[in-house]
PDB file with one MODEL, atoms N, CA, C and O in Angstrom:
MODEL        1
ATOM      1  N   UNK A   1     113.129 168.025 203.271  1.00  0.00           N
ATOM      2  CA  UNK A   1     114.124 168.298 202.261  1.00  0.00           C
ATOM      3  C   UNK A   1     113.491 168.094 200.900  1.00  0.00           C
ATOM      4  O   UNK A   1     112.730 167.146 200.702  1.00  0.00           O
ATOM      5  N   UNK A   2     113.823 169.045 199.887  1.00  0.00           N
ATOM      6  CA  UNK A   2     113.837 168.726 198.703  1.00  0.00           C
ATOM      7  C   UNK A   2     114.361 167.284 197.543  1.00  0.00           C
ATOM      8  O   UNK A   2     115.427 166.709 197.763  1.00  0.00           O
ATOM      9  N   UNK A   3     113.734 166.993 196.724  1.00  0.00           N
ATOM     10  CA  UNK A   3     114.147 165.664 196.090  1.00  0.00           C
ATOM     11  C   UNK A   3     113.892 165.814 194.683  1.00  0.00           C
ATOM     12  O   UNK A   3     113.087 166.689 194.365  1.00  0.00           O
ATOM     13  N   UNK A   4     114.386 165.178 193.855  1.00  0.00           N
ATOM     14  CA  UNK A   4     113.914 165.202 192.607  1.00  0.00           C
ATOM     15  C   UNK A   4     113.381 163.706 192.296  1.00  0.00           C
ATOM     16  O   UNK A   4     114.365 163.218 191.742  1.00  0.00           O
ATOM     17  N   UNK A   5     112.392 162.699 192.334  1.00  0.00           N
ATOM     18  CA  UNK A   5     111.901 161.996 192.028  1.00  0.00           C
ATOM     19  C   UNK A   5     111.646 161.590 190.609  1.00  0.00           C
ATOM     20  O   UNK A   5     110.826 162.210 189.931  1.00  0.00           O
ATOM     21  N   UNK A   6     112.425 160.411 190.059  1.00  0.00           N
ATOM     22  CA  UNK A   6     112.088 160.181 188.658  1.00  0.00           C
ATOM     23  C   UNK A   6     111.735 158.635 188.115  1.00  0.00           C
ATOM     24  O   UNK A   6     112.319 157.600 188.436  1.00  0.00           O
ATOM     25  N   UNK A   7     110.622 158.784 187.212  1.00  0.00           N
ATOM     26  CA  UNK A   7     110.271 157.309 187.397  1.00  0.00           C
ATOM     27  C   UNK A   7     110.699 156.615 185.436  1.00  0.00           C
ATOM     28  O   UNK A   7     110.914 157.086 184.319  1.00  0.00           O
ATOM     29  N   UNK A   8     110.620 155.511 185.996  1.00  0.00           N
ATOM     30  CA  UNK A   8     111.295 154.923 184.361  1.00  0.00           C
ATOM     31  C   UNK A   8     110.322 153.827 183.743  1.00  0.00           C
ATOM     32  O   UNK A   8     109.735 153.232 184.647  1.00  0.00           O
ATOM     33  N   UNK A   9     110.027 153.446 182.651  1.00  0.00           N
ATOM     34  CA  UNK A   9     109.109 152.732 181.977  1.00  0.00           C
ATOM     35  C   UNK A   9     108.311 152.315 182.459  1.00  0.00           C
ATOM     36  O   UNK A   9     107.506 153.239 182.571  1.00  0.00           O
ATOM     37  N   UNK A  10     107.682 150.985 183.118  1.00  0.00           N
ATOM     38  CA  UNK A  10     106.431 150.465 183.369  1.00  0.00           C
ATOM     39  C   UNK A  10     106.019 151.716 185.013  1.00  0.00           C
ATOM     40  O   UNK A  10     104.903 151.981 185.459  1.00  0.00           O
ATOM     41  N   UNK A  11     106.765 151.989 185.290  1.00  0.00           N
ATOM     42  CA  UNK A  11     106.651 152.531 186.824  1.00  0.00           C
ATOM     43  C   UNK A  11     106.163 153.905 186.602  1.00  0.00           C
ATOM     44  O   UNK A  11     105.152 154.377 187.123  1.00  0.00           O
ATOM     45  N   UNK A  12     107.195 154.690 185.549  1.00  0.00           N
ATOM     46  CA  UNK A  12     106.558 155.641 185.166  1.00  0.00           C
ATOM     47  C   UNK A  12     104.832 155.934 184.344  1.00  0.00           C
ATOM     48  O   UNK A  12     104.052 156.859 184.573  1.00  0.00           O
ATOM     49  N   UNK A  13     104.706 154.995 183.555  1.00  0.00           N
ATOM     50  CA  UNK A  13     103.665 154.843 183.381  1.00  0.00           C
ATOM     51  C   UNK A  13     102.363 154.980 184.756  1.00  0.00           C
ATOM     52  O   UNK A  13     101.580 155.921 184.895  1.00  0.00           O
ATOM     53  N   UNK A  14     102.464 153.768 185.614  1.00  0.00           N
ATOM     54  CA  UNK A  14     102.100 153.794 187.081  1.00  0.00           C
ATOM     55  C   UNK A  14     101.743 155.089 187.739  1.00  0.00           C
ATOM     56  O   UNK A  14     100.763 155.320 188.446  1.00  0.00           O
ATOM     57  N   UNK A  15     103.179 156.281 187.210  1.00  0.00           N
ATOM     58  CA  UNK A  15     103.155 157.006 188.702  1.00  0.00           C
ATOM     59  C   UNK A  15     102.141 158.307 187.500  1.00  0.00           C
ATOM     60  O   UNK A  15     101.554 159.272 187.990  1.00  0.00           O
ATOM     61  N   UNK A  16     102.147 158.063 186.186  1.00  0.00           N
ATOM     62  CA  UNK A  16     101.531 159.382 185.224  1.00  0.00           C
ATOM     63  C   UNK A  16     102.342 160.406 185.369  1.00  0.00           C
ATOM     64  O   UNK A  16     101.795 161.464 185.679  1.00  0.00           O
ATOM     65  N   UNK A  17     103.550 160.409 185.230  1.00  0.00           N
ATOM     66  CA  UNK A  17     104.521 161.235 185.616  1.00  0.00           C
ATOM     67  C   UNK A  17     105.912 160.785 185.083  1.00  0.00           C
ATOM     68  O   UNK A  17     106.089 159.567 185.135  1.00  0.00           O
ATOM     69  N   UNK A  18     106.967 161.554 184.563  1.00  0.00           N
ATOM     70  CA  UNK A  18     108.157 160.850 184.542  1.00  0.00           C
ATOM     71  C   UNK A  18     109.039 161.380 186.091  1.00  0.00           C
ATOM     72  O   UNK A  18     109.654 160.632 186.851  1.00  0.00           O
ATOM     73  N   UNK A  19     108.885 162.632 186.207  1.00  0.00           N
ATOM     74  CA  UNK A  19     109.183 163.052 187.224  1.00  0.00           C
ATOM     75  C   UNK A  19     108.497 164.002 188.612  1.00  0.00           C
ATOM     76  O   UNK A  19     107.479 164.690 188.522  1.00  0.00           O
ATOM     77  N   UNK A  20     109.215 163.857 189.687  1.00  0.00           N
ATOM     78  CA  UNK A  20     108.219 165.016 190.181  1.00  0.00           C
ATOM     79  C   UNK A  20     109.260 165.779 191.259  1.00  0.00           C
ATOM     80  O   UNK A  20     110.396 165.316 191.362  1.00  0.00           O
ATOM     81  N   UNK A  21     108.906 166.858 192.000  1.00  0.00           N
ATOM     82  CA  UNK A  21     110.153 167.505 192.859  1.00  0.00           C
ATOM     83  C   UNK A  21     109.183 167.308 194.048  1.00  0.00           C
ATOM     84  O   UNK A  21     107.969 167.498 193.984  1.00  0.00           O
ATOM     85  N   UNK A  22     109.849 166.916 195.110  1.00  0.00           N
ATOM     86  CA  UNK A  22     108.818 165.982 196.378  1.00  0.00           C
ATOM     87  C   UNK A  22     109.968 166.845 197.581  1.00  0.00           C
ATOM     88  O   UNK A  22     111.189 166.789 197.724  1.00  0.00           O
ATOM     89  N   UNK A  23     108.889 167.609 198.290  1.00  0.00           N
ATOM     90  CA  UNK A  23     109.439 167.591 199.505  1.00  0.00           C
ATOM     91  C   UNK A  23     109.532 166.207 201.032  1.00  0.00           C
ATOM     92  O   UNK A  23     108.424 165.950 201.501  1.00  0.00           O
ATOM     93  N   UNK A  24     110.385 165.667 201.491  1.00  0.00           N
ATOM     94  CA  UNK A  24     110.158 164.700 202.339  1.00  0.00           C
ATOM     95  C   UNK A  24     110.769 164.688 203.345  1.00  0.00           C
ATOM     96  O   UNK A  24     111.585 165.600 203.479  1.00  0.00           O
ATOM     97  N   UNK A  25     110.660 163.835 204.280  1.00  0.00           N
ATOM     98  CA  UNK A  25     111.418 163.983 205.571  1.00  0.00           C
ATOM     99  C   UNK A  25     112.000 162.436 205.508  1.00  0.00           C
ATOM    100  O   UNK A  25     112.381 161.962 206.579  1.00  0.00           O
ATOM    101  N   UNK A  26     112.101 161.541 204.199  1.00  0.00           N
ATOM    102  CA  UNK A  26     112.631 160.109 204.289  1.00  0.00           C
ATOM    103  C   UNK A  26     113.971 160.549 204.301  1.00  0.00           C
ATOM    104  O   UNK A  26     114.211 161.680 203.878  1.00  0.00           O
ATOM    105  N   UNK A  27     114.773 159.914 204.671  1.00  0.00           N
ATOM    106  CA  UNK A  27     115.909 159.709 205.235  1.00  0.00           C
ATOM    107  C   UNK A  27     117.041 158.619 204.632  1.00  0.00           C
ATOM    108  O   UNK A  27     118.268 158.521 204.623  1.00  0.00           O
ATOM    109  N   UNK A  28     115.766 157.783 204.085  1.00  0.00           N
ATOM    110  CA  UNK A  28     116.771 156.624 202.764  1.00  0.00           C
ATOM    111  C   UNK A  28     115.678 156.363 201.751  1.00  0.00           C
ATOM    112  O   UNK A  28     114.557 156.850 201.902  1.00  0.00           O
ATOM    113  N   UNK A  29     116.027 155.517 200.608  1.00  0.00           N
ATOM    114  CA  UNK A  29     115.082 155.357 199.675  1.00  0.00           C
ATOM    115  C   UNK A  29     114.212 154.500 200.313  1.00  0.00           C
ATOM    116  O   UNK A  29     113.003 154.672 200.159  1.00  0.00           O
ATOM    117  N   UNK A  30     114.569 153.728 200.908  1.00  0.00           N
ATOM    118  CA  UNK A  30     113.524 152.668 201.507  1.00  0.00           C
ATOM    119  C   UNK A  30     112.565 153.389 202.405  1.00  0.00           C
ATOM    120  O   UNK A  30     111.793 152.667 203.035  1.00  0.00           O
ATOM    121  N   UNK A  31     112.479 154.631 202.569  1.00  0.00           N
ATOM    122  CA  UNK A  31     111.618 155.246 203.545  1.00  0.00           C
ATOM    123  C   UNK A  31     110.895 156.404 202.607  1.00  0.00           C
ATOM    124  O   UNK A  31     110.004 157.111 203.078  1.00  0.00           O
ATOM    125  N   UNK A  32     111.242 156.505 201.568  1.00  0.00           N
ATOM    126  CA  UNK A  32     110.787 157.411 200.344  1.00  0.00           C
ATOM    127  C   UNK A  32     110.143 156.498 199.857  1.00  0.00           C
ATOM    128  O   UNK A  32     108.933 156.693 199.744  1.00  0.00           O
ATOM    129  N   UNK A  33     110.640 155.343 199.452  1.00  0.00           N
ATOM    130  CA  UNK A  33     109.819 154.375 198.872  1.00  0.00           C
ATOM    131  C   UNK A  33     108.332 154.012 199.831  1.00  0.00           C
ATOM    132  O   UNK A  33     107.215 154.158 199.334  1.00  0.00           O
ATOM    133  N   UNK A  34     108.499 153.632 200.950  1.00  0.00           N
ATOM    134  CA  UNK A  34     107.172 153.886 201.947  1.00  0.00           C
ATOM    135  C   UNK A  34     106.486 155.122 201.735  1.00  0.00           C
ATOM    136  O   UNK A  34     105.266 155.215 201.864  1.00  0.00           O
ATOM    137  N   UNK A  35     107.123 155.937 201.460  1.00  0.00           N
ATOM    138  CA  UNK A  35     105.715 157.639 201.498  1.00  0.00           C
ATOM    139  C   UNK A  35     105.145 157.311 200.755  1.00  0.00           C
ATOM    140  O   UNK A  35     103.946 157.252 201.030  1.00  0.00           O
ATOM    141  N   UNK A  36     105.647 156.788 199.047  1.00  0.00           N
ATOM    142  CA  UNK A  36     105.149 156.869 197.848  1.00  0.00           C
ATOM    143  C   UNK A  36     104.280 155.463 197.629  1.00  0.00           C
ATOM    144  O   UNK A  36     103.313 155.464 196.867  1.00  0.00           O
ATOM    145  N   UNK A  37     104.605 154.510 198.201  1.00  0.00           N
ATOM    146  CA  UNK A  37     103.247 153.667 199.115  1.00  0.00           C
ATOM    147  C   UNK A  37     102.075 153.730 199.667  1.00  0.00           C
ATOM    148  O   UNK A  37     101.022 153.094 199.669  1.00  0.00           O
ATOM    149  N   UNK A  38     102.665 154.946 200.279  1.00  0.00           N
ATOM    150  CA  UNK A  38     101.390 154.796 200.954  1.00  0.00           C
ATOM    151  C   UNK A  38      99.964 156.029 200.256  1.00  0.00           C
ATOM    152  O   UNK A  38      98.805 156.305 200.566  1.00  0.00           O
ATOM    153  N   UNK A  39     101.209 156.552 198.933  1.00  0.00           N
ATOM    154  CA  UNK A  39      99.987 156.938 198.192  1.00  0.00           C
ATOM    155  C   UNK A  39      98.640 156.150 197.729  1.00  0.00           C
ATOM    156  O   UNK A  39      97.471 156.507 197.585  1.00  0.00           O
ATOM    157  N   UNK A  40      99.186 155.172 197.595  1.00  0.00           N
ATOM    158  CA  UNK A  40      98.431 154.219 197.004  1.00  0.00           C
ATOM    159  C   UNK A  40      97.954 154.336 195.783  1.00  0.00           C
ATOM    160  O   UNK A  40      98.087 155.422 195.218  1.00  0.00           O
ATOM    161  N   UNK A  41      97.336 153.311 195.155  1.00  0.00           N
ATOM    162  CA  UNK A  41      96.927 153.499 193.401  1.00  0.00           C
ATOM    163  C   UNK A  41      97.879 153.137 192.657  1.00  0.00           C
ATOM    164  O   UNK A  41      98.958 153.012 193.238  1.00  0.00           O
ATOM    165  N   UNK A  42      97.850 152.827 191.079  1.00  0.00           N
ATOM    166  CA  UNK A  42      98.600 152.152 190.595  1.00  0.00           C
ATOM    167  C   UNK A  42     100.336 152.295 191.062  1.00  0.00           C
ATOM    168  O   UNK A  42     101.136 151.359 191.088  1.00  0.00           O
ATOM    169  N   UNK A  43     100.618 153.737 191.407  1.00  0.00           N
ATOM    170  CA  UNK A  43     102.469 153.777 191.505  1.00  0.00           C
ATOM    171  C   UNK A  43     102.514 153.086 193.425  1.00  0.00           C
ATOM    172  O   UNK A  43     103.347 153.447 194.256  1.00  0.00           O
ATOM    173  N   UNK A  44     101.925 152.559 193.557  1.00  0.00           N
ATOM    174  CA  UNK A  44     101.923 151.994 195.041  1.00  0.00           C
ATOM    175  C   UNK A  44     101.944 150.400 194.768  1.00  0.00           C
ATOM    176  O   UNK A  44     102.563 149.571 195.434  1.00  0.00           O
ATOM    177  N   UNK A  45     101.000 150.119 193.462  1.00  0.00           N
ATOM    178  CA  UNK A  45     101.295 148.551 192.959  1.00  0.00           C
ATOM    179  C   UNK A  45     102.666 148.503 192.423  1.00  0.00           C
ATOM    180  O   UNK A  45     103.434 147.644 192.856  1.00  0.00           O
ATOM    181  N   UNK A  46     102.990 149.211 191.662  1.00  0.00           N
ATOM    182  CA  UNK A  46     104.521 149.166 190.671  1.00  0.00           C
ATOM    183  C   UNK A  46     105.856 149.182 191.633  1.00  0.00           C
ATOM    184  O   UNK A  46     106.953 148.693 191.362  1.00  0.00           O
ATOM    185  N   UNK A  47     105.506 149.804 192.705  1.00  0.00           N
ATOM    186  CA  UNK A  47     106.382 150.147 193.855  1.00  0.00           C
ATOM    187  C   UNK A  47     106.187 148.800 194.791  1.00  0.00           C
ATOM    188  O   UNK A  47     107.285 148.458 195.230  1.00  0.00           O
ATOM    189  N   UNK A  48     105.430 148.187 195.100  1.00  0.00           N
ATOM    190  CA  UNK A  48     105.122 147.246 196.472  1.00  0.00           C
ATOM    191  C   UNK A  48     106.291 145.932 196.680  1.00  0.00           C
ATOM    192  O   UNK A  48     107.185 145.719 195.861  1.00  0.00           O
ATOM    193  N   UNK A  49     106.119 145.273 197.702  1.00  0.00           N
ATOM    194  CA  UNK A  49     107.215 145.103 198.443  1.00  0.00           C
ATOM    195  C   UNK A  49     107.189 143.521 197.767  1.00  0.00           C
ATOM    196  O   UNK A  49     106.207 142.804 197.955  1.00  0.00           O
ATOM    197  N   UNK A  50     108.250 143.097 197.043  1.00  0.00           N
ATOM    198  CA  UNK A  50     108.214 141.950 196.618  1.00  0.00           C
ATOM    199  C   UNK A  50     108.360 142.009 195.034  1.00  0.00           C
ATOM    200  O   UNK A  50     108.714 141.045 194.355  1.00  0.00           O
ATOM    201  N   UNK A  51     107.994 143.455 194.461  1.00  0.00           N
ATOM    202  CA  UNK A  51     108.019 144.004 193.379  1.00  0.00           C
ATOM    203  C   UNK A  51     109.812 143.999 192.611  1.00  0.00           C
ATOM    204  O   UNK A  51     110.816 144.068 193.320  1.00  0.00           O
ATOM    205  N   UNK A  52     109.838 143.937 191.601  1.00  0.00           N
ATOM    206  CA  UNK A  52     111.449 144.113 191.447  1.00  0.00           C
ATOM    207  C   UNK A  52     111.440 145.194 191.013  1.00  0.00           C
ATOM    208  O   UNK A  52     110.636 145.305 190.087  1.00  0.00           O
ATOM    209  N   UNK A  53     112.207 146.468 191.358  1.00  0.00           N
ATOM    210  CA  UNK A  53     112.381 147.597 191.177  1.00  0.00           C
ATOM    211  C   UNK A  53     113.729 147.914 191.489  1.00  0.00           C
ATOM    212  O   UNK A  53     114.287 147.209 192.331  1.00  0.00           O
ATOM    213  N   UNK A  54     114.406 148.928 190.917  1.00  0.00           N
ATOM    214  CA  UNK A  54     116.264 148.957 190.595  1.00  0.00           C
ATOM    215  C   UNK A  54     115.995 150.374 190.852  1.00  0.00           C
ATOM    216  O   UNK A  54     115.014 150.838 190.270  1.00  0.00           O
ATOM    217  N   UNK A  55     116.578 151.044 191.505  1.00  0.00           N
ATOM    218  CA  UNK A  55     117.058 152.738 192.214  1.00  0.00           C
ATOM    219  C   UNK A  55     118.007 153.310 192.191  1.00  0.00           C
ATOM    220  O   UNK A  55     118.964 152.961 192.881  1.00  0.00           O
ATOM    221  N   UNK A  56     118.030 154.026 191.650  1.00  0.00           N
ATOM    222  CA  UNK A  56     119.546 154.884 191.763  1.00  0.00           C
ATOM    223  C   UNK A  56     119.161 156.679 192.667  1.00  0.00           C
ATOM    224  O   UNK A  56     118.093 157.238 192.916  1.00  0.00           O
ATOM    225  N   UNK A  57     120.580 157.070 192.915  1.00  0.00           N
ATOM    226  CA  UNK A  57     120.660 158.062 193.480  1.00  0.00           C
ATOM    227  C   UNK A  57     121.509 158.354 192.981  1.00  0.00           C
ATOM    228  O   UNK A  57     122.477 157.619 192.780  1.00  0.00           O
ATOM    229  N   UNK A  58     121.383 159.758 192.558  1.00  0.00           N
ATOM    230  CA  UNK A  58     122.353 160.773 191.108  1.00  0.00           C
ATOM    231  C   UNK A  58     123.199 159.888 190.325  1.00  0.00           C
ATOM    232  O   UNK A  58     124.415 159.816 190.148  1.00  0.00           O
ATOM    233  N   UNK A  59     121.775 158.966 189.735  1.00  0.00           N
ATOM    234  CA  UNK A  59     122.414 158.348 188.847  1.00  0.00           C
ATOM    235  C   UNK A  59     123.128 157.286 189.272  1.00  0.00           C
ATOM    236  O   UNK A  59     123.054 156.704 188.190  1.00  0.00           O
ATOM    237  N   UNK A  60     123.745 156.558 189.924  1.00  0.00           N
ATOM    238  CA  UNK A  60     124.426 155.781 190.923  1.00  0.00           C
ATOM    239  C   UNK A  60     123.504 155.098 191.464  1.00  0.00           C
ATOM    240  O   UNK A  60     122.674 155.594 192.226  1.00  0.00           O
ATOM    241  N   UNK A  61     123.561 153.067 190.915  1.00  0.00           N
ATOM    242  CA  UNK A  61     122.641 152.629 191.271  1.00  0.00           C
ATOM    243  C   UNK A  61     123.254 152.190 192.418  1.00  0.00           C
ATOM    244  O   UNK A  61     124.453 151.953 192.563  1.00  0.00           O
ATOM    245  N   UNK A  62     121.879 152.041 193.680  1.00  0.00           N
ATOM    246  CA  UNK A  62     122.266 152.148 194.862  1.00  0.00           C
ATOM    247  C   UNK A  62     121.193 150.550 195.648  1.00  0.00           C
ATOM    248  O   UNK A  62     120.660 149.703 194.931  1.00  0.00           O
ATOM    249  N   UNK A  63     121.151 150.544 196.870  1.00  0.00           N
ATOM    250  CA  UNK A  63     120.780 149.399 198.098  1.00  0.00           C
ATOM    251  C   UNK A  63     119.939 150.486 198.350  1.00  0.00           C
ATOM    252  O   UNK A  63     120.358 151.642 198.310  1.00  0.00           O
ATOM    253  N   UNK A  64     118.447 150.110 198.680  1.00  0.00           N
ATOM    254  CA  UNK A  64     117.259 150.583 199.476  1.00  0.00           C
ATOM    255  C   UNK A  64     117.681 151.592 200.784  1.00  0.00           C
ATOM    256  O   UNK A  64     116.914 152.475 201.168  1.00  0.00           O
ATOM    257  N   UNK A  65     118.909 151.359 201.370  1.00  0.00           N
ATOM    258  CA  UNK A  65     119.391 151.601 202.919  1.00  0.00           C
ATOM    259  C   UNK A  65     119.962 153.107 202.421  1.00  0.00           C
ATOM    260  O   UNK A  65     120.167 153.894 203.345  1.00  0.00           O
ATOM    261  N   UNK A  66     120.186 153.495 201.328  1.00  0.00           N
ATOM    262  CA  UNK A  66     121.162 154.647 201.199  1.00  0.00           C
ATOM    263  C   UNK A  66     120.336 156.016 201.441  1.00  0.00           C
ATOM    264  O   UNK A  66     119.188 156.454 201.359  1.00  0.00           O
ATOM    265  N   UNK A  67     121.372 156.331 201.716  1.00  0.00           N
ATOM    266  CA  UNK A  67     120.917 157.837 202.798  1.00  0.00           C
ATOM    267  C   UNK A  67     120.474 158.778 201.312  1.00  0.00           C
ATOM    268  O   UNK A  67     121.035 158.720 200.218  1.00  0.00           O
ATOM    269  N   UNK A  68     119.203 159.688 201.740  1.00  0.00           N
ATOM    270  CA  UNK A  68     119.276 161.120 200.894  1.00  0.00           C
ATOM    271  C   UNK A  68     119.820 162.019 201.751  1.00  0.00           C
ATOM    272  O   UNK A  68     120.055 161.888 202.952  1.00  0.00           O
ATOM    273  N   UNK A  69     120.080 163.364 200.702  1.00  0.00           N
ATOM    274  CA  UNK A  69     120.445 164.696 201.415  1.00  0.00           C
ATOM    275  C   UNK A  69     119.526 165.642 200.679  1.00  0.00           C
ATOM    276  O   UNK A  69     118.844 165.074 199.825  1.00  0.00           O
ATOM    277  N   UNK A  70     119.333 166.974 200.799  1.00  0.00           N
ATOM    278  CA  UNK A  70     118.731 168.012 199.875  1.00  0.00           C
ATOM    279  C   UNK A  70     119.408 168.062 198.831  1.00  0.00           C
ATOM    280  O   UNK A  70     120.629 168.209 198.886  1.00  0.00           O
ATOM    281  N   UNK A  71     118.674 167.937 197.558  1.00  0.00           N
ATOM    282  CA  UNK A  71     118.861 168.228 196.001  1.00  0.00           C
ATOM    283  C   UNK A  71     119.199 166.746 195.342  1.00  0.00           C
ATOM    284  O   UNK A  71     119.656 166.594 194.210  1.00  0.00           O
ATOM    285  N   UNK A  72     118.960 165.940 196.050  1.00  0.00           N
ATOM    286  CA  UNK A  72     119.064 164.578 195.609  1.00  0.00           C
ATOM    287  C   UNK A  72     118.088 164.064 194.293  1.00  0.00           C
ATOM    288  O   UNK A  72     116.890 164.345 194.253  1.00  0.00           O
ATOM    289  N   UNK A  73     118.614 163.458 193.476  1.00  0.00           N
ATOM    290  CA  UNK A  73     117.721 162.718 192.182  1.00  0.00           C
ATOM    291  C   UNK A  73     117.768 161.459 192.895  1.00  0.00           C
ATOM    292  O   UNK A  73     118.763 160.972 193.432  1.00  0.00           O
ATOM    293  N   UNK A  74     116.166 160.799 192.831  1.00  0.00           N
ATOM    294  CA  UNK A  74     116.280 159.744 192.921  1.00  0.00           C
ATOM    295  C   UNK A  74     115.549 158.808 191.622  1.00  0.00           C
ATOM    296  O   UNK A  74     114.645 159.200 190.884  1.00  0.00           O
ATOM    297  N   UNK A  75     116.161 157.609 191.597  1.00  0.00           N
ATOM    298  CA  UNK A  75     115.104 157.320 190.404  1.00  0.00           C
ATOM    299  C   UNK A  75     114.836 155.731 190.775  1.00  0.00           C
ATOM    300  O   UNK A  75     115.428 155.052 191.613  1.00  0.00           O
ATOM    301  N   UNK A  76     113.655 155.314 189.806  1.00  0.00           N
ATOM    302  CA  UNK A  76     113.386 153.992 190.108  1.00  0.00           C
ATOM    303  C   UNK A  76     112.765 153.928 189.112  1.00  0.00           C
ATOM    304  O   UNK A  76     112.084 154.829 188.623  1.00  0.00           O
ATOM    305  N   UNK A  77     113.000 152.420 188.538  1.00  0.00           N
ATOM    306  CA  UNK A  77     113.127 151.657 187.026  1.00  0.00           C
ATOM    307  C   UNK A  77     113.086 150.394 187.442  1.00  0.00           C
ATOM    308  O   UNK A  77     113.825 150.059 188.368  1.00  0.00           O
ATOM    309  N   UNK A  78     112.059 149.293 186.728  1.00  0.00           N
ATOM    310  CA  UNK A  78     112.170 147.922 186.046  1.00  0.00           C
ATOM    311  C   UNK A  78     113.097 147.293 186.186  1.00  0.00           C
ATOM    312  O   UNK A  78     113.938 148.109 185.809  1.00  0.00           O
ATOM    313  N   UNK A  79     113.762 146.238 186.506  1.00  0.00           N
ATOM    314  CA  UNK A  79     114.954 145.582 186.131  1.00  0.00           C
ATOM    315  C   UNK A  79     115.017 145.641 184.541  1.00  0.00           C
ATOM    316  O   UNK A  79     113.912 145.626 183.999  1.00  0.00           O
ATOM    317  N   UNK A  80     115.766 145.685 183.977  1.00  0.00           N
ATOM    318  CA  UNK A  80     116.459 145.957 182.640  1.00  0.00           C
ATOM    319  C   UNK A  80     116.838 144.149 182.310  1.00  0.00           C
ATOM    320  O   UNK A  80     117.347 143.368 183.113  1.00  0.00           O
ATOM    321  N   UNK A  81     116.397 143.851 180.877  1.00  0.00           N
ATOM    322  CA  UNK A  81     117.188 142.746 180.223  1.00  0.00           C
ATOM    323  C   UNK A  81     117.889 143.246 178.664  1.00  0.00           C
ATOM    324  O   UNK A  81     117.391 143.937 177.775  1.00  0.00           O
ATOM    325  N   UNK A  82     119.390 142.513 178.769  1.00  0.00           N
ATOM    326  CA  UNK A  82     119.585 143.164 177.430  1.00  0.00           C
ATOM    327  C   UNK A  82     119.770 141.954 176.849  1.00  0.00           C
ATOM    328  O   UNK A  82     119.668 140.923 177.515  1.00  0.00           O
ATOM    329  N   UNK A  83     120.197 141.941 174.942  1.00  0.00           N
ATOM    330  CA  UNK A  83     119.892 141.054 174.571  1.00  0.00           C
ATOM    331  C   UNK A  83     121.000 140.705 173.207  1.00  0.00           C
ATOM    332  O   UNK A  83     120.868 139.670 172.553  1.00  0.00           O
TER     333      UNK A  83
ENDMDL
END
């Protein structure tokens, strides 16, 4: 399936990309998040497991477990502090 992949400040930096359109066969973010792992190289450090990273799906921040479908945005961003 088709995806729209989008990355946000320090991560984006990481991935050299803000966005990208990714065909995949993951099934939740937590299994999208593994493909893009196992790229490896810096967006595989920014991404790794223990890392704090915040996800949304169309916009709608979401739990690692949530399902994609075709034409899905996904995004992943930094934890945020405001002030």
């Amino acid at each position: 399936m088709n995806i729209t992949v989008r990355y946000f400040a320090s991560i984006r930096e990481a991935a050299g990309t803000a966005s990208e359109l990714l065909d995949t066969e993951a099934g939740t973010i937590a299994e999208l998040r593994a493909e893009l792992l196992a790229r490896g190289g810096a967006l595989a450090e920014a991404l790794a497991p223990g890392r704090a990273v915040r996800m949304a799906l169309n916009q709608q921040l979401v739990h690692e477990h949530a399902g994609l479908a075709e034409g899905d945005e996904v995004a992943f961003f930094p934890p945020v502090t405001g002030g």
